[in-house]
N, C-alpha and C positions, 0 to 999 in steps of 0.2 A: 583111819585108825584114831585118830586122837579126836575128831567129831567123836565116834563112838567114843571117847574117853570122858569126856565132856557130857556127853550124857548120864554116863554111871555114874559120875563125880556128884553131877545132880541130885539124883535119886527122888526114891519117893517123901522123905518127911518134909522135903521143902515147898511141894505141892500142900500138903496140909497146914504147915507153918503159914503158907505165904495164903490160905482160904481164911485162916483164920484173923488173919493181920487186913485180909481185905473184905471180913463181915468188920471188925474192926472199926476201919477205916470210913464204912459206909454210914455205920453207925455214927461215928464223928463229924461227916459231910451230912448229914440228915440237919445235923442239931444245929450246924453251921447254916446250913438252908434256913433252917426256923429261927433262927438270930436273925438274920439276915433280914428275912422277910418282916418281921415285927420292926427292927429298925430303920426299911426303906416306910413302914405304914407309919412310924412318927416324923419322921419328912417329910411325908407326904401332908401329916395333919400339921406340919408347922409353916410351911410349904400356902398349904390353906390359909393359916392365919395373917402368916405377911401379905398373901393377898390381899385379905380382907382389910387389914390398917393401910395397904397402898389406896385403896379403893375410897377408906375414908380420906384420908389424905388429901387424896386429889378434889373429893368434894369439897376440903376444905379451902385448897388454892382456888377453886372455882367461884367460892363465894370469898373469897379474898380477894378474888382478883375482879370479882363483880364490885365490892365495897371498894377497892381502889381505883376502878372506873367511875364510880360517883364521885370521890375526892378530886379525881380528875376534871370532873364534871362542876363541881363548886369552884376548884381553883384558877377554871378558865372564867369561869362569872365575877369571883376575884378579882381575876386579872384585868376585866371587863369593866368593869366598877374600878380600880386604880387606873383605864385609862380614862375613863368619864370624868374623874374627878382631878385629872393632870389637866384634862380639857377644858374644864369648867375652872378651874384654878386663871389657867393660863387667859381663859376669855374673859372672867373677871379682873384680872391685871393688865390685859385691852381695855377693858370699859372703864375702868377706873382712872386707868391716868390719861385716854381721849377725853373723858369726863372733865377731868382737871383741865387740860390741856385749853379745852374748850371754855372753860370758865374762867380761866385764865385771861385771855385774850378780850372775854367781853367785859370784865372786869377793867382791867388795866388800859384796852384800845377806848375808853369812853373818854370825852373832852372833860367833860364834869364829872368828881366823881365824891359819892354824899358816906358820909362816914359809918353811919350808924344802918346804913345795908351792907358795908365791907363786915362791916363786924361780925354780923349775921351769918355772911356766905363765909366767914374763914371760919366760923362754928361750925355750920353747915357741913363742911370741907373738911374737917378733922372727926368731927362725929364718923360719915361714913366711911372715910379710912379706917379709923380703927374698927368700925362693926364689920369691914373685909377681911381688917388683918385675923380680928379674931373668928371668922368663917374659916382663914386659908390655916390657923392654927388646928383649929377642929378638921378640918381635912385631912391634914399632916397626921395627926393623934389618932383616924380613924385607918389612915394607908400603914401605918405602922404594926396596930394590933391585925389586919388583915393578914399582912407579911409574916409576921409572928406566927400566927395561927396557921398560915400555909406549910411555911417552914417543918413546924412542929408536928404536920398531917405527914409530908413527907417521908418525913424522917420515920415515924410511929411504920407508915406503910412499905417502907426500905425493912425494915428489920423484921415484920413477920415474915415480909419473903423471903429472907434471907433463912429464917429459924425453918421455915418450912421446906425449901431447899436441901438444908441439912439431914433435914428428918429422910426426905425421901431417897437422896442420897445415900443414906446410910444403908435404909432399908432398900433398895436395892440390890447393895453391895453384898450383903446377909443373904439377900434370895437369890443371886446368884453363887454364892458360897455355897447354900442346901441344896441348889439345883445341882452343883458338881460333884454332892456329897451323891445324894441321891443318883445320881447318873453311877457315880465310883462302885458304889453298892449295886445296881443291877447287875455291870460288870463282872464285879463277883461272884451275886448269885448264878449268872449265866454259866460261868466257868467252872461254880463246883454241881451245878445238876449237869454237865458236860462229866466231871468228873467220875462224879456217881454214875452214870451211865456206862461209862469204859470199866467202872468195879465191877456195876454190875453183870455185866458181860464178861469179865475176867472170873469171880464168881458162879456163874453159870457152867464157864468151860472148864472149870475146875471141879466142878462136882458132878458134869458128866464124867470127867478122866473117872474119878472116884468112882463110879457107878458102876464103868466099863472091867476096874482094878478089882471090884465088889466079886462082878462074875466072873472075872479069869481066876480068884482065889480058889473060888471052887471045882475047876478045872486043877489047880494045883497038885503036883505028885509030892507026895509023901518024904520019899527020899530029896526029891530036889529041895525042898526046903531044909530039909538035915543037912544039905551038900552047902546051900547060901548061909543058914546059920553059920556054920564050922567053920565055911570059905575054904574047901577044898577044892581044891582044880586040877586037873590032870596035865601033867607036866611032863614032857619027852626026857627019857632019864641024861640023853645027850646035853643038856639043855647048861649053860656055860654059870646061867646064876644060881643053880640050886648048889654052887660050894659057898653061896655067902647063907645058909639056912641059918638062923640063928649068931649071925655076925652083926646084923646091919644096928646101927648105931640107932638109940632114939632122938628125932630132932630137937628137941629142946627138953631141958630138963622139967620134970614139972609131975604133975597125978593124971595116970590115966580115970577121965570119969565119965567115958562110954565106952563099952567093946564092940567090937565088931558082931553085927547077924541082924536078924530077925526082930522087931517089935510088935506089940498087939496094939492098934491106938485102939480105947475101949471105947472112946465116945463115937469114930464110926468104923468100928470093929471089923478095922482092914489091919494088913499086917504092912509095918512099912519098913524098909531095909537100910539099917546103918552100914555103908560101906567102907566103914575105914574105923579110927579109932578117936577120940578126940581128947587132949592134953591139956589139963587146967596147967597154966604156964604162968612165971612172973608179970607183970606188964612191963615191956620195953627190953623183955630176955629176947637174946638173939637167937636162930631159928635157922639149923645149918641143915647141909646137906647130907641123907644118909649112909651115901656110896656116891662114889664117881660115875659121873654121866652127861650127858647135854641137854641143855635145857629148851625143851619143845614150846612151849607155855608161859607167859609171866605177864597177868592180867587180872580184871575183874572178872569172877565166873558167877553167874546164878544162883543163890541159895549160900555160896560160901566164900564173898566178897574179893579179896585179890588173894589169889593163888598164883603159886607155882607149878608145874608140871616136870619133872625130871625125867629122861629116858637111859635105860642103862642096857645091858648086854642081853640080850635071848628075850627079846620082844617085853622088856620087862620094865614099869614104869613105878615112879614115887612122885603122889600129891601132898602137896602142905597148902592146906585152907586158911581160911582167916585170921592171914597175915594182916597188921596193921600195916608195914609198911616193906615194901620190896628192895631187895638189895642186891638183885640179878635181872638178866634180862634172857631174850630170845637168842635161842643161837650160841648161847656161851657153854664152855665145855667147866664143868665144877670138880672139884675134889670132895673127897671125903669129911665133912666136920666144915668147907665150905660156909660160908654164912650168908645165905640168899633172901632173908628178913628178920623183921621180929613180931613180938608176940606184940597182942592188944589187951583189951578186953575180954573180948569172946577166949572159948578157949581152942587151941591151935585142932585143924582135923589133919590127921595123915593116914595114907590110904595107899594098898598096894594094887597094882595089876599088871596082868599077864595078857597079854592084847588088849582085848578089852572085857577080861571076867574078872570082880574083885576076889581079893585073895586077904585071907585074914594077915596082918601086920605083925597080931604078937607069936606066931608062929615064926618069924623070920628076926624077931628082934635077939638081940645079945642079953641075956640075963642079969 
């Protein structure tokens, strides 16, 4: 019984609201896709570029690191050359003072010894000391600027590697940054043609229903639509709620700004069926109950977001649609004026029935 109720509740405009909300929709997932897609293709060409300056890059450490292999290559020759000349220092400072040493002795070990040859050999002996000292001076002056200059290679070849380091570094960092952008964006696009897909399949089976509603229209009897319009239902005169005809309270105060029956939508010129009545209401106006009863329903329903469902005496039941917020539950027994939510935005739908055939409301309301 209350599945059947649940159905009526539904009805038909919410099949056409909810095709139209989902050409909508498609339309909006389409444009998204083409966003989408333009922005993963400038990733991709940025993507490209940082390729191409990693590419140069690396050409350049290659020839960096070729020219800092030649430096290397001079500084060991350098190096090669201050030990030659430690060498030739140190062998010259051998020869020199054996030299001495030597001259010394033949000098001084003679029994006779003639004046005017000492004079000579201590000339002799002072001259090439000083033509060594000033050799080992120029040695020292040439090991110096050598050192300099290696130093100075060093150093020049530390800091482009370093500079170059930096660069690629960076640019790595950046290309993996675009690669996670780009990967984030496939994702997306994956997920809204998945979504378009479930539209468009929701879509389709909604405009078969329609197609199917198209040809039962014209099967339609004449009278049964004057009977849906109206909302007349045939009712056993034993029946315990036909003493509240024109008693039952309205839920919230407010404008009635749809009635109950029949519509023509013109754009696909099907008739679709308001079942209840719908009440432009305050926002945050509270939303009571019309008669005493117990409460079967108190949930989100399909087309007319959290409702309540009321059941009252001789198979006879009261909906209230799109409640902003619930203030009853399953199972609770209500009184009269009862406050089981309130109003929102939309405007409130309240809806009669009698098993499960709707029944026009303002026939049964208090004037």
């Amino acid at each position: 019984m209350i599945l059947a109720l649940l159905f009526v509740a539904v009805g038909m405009p919410a099949n056409v609201q909810e095709l139209k909300s989902i050409k909508k929709s498609i339309a909006v997932t389409e444009k998204k896709i083409e966003y989408r897609n333009k922005k993963i293709a400038n990733h991709k060409y940025i993507i490209y570029l940082l390729n191409k300056k990693i590419k140069k890059h690396r050409r350049l450490i290659i020839e960096k690191n070729h020219s800092a292999k030649k430096l290397n290559g001079k500084i060991k020759i350098a190096k090669t050359d201050e030990k030659i000349l430690s060498r030739l220092k140190q062998k010259a400072s051998n020869e020199t003072s054996a030299g001495l040493k030597e001259l010394y002795k033949r000098l001084f070990n003679k029994k006779s010894a003639n004046g005017p040859i000492i004079d000579k050999l201590t000339t002799l002996y002072f001259l090439y000391k000083n033509s060594i000292v000033k050799k080992l001076g120029r040695l020292e002056k040439e090991k110096k600027v050598y050192s300099n200059r290696l130093s100075t290679r060093k150093r020049k070849v530390e800091l482009i590697k370093s500079k170059i380091l930096k660069k690629v570094n960076a640019e790595r960092i950046s290309n993996a940054i675009y690669k996670k952008a780009v990967v984030r964006n496939i994702k997306d696009v994956k997920r809204l043609r998945k979504k378009r897909i479930a539209f468009i399949k929701k879509k389709s089976y909604l405009e078969r229903i329609i197609k199917q509603l198209s040809k039962r229209k014209r099967r339609i009897n004449p009278n049964k639509i004057r009977m849906e319009r109206t909302g007349t239902v045939k009712i056993n005169r034993g029946n315990p709620f036909l003493r509240y005809r024109k008693r039952l309270i309205l839920p919230v105060s407010g404008r009635i700004v749809k009635d109950f029956g029949l519509y023509k939508d013109r754009k696909y010129n099907i008739y679709t069926r308001q079942t209840g009545i719908d009440i432009k209401a305050k926002y945050g106006a509270d939303v009571s109950a019309s008669m005493r009863g117990k409460v079967v329903y108190a949930g989100k329903l399909e087309g007319y977001g959290k409702t309540v469902i009321i059941r009252h005496t001789g198979n006879f039941f009261t909906i209230y649609g799109r409640l902003k917020r619930l203030k009853t539950k399953k199972g609770k027994i209500v009184k009269t004026k009862s406050i089981i939510g309130t109003a929102g935005v939309k405007p409130i739908y309240f809806g009669i029935r009698y098993k499960d055939k709707a029944v026009n409301p303002e026939k049964w309301l208090r004037r």
